[in-house]
N, CA, C and O of each residue as an XYZ file, in Angstrom:
648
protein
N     -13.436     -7.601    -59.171
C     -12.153     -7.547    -58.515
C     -11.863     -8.865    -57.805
O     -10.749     -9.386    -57.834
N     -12.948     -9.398    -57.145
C     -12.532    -10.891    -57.007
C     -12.334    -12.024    -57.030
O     -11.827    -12.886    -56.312
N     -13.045    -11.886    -58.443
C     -12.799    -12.669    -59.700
C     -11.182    -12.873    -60.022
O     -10.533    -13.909    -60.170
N     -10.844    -11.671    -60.064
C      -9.225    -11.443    -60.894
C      -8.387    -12.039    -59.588
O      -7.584    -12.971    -59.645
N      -8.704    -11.395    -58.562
C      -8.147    -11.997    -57.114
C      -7.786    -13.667    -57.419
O      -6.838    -14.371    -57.765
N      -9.436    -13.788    -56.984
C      -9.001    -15.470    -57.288
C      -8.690    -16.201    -58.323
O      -8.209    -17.305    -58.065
N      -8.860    -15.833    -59.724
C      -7.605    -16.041    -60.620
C      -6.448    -16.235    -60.576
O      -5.828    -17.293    -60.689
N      -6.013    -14.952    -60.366
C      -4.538    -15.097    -60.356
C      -3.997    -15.824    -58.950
O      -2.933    -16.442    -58.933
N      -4.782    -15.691    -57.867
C      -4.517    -16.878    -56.620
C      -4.350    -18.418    -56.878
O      -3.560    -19.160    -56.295
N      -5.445    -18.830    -58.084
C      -5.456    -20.299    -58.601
C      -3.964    -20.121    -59.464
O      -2.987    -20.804    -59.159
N      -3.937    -19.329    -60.336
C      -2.585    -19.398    -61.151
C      -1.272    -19.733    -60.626
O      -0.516    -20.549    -61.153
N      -1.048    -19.125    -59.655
C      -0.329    -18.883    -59.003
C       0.172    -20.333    -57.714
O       1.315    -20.696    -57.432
N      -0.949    -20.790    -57.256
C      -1.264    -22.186    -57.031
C      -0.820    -23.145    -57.863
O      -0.619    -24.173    -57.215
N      -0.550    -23.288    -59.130
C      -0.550    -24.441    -60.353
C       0.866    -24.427    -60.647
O       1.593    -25.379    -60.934
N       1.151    -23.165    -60.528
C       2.652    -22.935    -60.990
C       3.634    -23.813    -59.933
O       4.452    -24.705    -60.160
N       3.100    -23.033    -58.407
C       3.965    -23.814    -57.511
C       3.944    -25.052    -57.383
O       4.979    -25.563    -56.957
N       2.919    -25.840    -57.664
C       2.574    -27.405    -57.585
C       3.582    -27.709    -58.877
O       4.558    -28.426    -58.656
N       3.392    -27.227    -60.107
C       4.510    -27.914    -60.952
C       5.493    -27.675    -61.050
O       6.146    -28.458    -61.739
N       6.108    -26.672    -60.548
C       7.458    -26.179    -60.300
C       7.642    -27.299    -58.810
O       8.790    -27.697    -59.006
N       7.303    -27.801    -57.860
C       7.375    -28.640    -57.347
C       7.414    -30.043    -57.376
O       8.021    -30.832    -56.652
N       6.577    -30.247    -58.449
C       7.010    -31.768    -58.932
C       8.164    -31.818    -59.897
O       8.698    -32.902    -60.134
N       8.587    -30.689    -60.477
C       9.672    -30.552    -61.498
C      11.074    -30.837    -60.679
O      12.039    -31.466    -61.113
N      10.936    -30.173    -59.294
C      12.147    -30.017    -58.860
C      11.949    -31.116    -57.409
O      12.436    -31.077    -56.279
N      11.068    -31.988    -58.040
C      10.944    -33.447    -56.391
C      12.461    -34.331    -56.756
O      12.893    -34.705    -57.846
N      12.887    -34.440    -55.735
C      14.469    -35.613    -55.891
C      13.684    -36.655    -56.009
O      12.515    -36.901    -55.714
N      14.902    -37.450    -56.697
C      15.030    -38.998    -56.894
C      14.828    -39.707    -55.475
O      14.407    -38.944    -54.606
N      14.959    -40.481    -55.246
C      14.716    -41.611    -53.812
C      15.685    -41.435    -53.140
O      15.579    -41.013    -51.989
N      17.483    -41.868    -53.999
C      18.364    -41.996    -53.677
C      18.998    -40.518    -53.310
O      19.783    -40.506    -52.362
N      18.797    -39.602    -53.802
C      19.296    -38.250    -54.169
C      18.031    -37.140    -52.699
O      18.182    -36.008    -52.239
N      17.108    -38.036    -52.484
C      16.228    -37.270    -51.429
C      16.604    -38.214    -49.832
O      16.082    -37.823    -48.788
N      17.347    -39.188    -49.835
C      17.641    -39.823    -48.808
C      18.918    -39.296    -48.334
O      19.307    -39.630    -47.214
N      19.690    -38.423    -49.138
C      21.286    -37.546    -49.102
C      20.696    -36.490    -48.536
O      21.197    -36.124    -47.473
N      19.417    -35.664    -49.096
C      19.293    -34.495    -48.447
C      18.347    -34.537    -47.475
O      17.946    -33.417    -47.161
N      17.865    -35.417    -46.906
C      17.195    -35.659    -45.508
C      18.445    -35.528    -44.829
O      18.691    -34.448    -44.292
N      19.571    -36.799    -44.750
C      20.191    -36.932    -43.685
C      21.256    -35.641    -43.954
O      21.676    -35.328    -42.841
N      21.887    -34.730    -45.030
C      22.475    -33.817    -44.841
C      21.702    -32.398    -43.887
O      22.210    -31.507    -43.206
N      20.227    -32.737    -44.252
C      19.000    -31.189    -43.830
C      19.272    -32.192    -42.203
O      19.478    -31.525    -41.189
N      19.251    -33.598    -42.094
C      19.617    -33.752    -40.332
C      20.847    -33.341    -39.915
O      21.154    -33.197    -38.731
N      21.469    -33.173    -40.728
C      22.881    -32.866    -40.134
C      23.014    -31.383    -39.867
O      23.623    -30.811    -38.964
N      22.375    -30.949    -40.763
C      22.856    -29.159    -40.158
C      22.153    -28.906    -39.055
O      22.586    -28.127    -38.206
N      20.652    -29.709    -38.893
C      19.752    -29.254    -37.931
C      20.621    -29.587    -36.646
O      20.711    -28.742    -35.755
N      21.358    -30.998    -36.530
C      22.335    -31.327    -35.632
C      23.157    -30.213    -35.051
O      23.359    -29.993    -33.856
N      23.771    -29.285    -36.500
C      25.263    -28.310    -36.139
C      24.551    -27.290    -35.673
O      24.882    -26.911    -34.550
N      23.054    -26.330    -36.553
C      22.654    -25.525    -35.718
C      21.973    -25.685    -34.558
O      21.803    -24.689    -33.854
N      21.620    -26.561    -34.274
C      20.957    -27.003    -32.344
C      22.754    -26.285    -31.423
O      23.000    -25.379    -30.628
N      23.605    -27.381    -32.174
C      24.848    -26.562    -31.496
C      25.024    -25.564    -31.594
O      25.593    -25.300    -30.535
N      24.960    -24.714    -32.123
C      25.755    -23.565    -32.238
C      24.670    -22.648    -31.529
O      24.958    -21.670    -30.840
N      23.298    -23.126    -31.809
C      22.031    -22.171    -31.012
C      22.430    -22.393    -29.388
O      22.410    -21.414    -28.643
N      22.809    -23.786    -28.854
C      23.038    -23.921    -27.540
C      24.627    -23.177    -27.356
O      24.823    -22.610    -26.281
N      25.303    -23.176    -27.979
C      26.787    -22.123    -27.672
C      26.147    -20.894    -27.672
O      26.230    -20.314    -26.590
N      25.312    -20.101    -28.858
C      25.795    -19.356    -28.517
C      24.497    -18.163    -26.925
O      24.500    -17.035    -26.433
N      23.643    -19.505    -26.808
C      22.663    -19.164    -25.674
C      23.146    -19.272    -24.169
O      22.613    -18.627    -23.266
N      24.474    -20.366    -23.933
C      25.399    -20.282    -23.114
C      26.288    -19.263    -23.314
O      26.531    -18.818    -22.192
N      26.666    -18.888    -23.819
C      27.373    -17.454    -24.152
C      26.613    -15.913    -23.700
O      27.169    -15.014    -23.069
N      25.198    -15.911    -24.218
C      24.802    -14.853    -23.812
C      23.947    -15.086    -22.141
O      23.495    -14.085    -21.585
N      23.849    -16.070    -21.670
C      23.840    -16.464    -20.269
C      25.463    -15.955    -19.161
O      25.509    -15.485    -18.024
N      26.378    -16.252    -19.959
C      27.724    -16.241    -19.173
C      27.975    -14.969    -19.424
O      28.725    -14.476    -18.582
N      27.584    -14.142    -20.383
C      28.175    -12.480    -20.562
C      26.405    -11.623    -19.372
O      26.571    -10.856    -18.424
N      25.638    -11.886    -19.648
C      24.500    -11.722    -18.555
C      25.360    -11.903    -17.056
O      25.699    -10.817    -16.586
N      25.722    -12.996    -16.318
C      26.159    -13.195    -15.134
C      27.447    -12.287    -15.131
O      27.601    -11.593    -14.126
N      28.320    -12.211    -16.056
C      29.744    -11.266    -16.214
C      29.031    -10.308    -15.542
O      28.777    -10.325    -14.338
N      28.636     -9.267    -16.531
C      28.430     -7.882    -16.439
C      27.033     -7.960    -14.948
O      26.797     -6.985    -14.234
N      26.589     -8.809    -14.858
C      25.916     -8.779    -13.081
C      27.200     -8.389    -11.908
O      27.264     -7.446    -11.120
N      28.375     -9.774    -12.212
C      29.183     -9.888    -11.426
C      29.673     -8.474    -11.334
O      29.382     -7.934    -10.267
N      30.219     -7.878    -12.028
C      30.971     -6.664    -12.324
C      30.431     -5.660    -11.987
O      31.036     -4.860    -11.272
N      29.147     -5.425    -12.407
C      28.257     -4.568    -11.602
C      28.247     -4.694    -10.357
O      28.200     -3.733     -9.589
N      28.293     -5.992     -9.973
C      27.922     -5.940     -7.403
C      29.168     -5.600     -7.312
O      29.264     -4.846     -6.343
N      30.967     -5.880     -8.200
C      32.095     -5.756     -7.617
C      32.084     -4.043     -7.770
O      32.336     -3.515     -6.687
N      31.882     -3.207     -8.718
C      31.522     -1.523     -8.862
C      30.891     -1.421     -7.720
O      31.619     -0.882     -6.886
N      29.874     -1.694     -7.320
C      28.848     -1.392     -6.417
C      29.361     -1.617     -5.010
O      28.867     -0.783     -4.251
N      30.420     -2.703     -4.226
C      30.979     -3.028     -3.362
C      32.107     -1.744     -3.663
O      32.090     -0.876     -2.791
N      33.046     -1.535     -4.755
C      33.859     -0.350     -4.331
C      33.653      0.788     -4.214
O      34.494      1.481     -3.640
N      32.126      1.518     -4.866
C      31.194      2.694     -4.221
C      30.916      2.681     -3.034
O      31.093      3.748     -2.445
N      30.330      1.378     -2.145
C      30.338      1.627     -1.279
C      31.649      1.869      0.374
O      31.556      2.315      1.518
N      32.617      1.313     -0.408
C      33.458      1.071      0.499
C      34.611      2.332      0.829
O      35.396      2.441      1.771
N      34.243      3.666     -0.942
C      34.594      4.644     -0.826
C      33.765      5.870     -0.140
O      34.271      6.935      0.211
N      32.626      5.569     -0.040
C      31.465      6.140      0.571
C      31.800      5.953      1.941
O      31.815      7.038      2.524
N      32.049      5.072      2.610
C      32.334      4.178      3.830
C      33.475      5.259      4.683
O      33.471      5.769      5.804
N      34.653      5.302      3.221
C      35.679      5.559      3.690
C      35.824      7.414      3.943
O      36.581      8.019      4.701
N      34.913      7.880      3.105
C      34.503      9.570      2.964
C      33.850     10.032      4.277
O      34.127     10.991      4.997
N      32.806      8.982      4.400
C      32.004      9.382      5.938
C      32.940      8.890      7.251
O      32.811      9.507      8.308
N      33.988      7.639      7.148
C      34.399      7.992      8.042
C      35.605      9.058      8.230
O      36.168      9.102      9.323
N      36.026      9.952      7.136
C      36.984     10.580      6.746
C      36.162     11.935      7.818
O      36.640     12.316      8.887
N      35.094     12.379      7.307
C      34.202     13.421      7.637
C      34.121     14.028      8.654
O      34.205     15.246      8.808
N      33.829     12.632      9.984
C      33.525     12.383     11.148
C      34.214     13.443     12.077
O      35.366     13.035     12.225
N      34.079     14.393     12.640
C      36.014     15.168     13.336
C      35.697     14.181     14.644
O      34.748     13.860     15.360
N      36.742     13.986     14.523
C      37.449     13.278     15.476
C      37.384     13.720     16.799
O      37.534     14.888     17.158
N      37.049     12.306     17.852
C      36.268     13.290     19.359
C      38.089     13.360     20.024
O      38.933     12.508     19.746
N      38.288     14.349     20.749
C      39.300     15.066     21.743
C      38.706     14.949     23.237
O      37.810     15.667     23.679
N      39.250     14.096     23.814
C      39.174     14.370     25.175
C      40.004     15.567     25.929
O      41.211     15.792     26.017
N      39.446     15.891     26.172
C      40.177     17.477     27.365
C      40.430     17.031     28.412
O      39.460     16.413     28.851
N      41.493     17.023     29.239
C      41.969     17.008     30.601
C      41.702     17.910     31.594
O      41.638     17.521     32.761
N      41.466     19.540     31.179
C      41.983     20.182     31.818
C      40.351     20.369     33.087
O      39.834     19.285     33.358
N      40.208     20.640     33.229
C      38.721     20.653     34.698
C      38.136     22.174     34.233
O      36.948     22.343     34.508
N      38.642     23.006     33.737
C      37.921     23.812     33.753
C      37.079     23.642     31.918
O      36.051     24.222     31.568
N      37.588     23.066     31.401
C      36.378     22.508     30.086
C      35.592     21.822     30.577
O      34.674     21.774     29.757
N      35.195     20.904     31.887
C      34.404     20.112     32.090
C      33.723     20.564     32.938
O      32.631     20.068     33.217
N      34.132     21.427     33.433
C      33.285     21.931     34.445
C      32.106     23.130     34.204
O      31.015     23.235     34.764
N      32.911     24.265     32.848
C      31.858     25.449     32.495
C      31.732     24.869     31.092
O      32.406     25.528     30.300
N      31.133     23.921     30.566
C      30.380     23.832     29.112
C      29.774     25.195     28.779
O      28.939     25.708     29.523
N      30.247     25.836     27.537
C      29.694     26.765     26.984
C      28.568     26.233     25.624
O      28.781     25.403     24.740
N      27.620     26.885     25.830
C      26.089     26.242     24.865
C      26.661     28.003     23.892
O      26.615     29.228     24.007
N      27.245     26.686     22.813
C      26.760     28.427     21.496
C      26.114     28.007     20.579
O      26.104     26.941     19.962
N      25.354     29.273     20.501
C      24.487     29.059     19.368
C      25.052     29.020     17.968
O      26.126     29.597     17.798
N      24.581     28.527     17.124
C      24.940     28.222     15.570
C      24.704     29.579     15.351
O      23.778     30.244     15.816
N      25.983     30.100     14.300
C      25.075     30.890     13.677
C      24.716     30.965     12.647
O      25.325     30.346     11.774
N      23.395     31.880     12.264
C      22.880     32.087     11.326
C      22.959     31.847      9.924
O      23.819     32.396      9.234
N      21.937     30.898      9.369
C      22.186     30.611      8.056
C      20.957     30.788      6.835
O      19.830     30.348      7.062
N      21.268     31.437      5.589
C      20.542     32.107      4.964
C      19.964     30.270      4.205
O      20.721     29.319      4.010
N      18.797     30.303      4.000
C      18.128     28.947      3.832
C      17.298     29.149      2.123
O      17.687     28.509      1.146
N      16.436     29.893      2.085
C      15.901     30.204      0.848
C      15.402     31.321      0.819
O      15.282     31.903      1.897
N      14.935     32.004     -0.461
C      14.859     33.541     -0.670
C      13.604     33.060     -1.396
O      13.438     32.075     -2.116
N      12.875     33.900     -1.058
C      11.301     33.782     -1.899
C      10.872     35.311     -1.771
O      11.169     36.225     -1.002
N       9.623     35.101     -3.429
C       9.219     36.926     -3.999
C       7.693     36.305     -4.314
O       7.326     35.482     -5.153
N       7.079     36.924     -3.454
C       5.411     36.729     -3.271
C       4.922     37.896     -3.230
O       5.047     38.673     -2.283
N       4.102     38.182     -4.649
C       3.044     39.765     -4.314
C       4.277     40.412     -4.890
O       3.736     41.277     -5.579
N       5.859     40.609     -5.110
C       6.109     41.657     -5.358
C       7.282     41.593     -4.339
O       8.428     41.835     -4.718
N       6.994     41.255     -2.995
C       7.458     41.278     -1.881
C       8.941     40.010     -1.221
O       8.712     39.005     -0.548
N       9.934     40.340     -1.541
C      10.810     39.448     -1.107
C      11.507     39.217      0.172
O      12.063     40.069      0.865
N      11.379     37.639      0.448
C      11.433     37.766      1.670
C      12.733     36.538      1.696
O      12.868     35.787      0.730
N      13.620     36.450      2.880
C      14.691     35.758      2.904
C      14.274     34.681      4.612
O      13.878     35.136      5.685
N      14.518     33.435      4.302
C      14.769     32.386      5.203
C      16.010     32.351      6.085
O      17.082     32.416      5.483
N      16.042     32.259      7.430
C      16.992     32.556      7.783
C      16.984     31.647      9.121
O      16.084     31.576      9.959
N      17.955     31.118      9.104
C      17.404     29.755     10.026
C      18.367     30.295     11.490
O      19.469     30.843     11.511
N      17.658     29.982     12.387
C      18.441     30.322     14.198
C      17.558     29.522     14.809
O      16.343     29.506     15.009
N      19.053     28.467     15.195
C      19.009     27.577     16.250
C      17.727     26.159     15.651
O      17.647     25.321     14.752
N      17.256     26.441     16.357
C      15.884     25.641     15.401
C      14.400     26.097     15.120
O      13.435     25.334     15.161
N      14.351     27.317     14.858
C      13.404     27.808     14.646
C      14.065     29.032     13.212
O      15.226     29.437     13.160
N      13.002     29.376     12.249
C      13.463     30.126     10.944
C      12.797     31.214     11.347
O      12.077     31.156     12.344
N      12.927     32.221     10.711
C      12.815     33.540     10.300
C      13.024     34.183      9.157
O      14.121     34.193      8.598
N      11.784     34.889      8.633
C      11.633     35.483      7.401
C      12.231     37.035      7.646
O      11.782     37.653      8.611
N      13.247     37.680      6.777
C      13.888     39.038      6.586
C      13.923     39.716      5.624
O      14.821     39.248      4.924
N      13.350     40.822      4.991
C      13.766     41.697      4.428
C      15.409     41.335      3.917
O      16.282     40.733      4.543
N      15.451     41.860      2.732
C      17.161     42.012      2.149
C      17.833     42.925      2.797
O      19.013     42.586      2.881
N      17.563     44.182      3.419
C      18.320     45.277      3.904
C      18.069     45.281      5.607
O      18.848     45.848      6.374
N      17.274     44.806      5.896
C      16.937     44.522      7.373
C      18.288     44.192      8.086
O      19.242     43.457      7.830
N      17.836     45.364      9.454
C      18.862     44.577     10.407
C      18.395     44.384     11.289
O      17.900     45.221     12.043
N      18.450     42.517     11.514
C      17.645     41.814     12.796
C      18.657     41.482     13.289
O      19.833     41.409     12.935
N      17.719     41.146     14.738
C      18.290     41.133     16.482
C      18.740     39.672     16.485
O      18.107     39.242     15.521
N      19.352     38.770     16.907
C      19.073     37.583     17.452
C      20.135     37.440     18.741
O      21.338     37.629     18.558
N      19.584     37.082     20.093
C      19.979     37.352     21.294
C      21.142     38.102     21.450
O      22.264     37.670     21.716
N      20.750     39.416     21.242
C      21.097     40.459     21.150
C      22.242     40.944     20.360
O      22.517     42.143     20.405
N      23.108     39.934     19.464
C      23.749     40.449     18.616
C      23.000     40.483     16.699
O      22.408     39.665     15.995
N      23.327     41.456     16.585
C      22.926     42.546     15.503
C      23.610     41.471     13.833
O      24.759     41.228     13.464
N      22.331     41.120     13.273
C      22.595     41.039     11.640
C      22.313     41.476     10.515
O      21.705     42.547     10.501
N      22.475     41.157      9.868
C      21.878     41.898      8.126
C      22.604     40.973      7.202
O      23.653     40.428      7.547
N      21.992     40.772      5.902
C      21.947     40.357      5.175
C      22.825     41.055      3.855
O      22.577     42.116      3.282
N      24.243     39.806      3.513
C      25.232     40.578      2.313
C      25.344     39.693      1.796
O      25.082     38.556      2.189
N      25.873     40.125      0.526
C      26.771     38.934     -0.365
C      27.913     39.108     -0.529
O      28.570     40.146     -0.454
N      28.384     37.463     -0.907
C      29.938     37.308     -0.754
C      30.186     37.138     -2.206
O      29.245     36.986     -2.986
N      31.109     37.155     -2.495
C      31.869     37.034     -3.793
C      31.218     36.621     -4.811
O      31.067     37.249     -5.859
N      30.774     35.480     -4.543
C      29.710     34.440     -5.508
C      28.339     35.053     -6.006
O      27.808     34.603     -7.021
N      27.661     36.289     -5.137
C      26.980     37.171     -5.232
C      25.337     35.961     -4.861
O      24.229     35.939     -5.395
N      25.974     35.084     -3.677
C      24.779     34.593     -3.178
C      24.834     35.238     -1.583
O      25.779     35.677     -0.928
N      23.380     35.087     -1.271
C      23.187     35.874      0.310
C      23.666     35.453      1.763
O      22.982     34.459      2.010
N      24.413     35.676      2.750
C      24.965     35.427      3.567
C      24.406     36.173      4.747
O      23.770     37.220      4.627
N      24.652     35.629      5.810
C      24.386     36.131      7.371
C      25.398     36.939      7.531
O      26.411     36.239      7.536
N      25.699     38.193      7.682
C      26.556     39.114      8.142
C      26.649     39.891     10.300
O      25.716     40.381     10.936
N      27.648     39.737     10.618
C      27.383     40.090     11.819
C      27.426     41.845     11.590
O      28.484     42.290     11.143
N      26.424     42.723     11.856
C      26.974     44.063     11.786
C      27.928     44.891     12.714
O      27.970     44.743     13.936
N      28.840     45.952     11.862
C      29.484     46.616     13.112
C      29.153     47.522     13.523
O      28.360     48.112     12.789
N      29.456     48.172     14.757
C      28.415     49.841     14.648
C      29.953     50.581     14.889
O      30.048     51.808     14.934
């Protein structure tokens, strides 16, 4: 097998050498295609440097364009949070300044978790949580809750009535 290998490798060798001297230019006729093979090398150097300035200047574009997107995200972000903010009210009257009423938040259903079988609901007051039963009705300083759903058929803090 590598016998035949290198056979046909030498063959193959002989051919190109005389198919190469067959097709060598004249003096005059190889001094045309030097300086024409310099001349394109000339046009493609140009056109390699256009078109490498080109993909440099579309690189910086789409940078630029990207920080100017990125400056009007933020400046709508800017404009949402200060949209958000409620607005502070000064009171005149002496009796708002004088009896500050402290109310408590109320009650907000946080996450529902089923461990063992057993489901239990998150229920956040003030700053401390509490775990509830679904049908439970718990105390919190002394007004009465339980647990319903609203429309959406997710779980809500309900005040109960008696």
């Amino acid at each position: 097998m590598q016998k035949v290998t290198l056979l046909l490798f030498a063959m193959l060798f002989s051919v190109s050498c005389a198919f190469a001297e067959m097709s060598e230019p004249t003096d005059a006729s190889g001094a045309v295609a030097a300086a024409d093979q310099e001349e394109k090398s000339v046009s493609q150097k140009q056109i390699i440097q256009l078109m490498e300035s080109d993909i440099t200047f579309e690189r910086e574009k789409r940078q630029l364009s990207n920080e100017v997107a990125l400056e009007k995200l933020r400046a709508e972000l800017k404009k949402v949070r200060s949209d958000s903010e409620p607005a502070m009210m000064m009171s005149n009257t002496p009796e708002a300044a004088s009896a500050p009423s402290i109310r408590m938040a109320e009650p907000q259903v946080l996450a529902t978790s089923r461990v063992g079988g057993v489901s239990k609901v998150a229920v956040s007051v003030g700053n401390r949580i509490i775990l509830v039963d679904r049908n439970e009705v718990f105390d919190i300083e002394g007004k009465k809750y339980q647990l319903q759903t609203n429309s959406k058929k997710k779980l809500i803090v309900g005040a109960v009535t008696q």
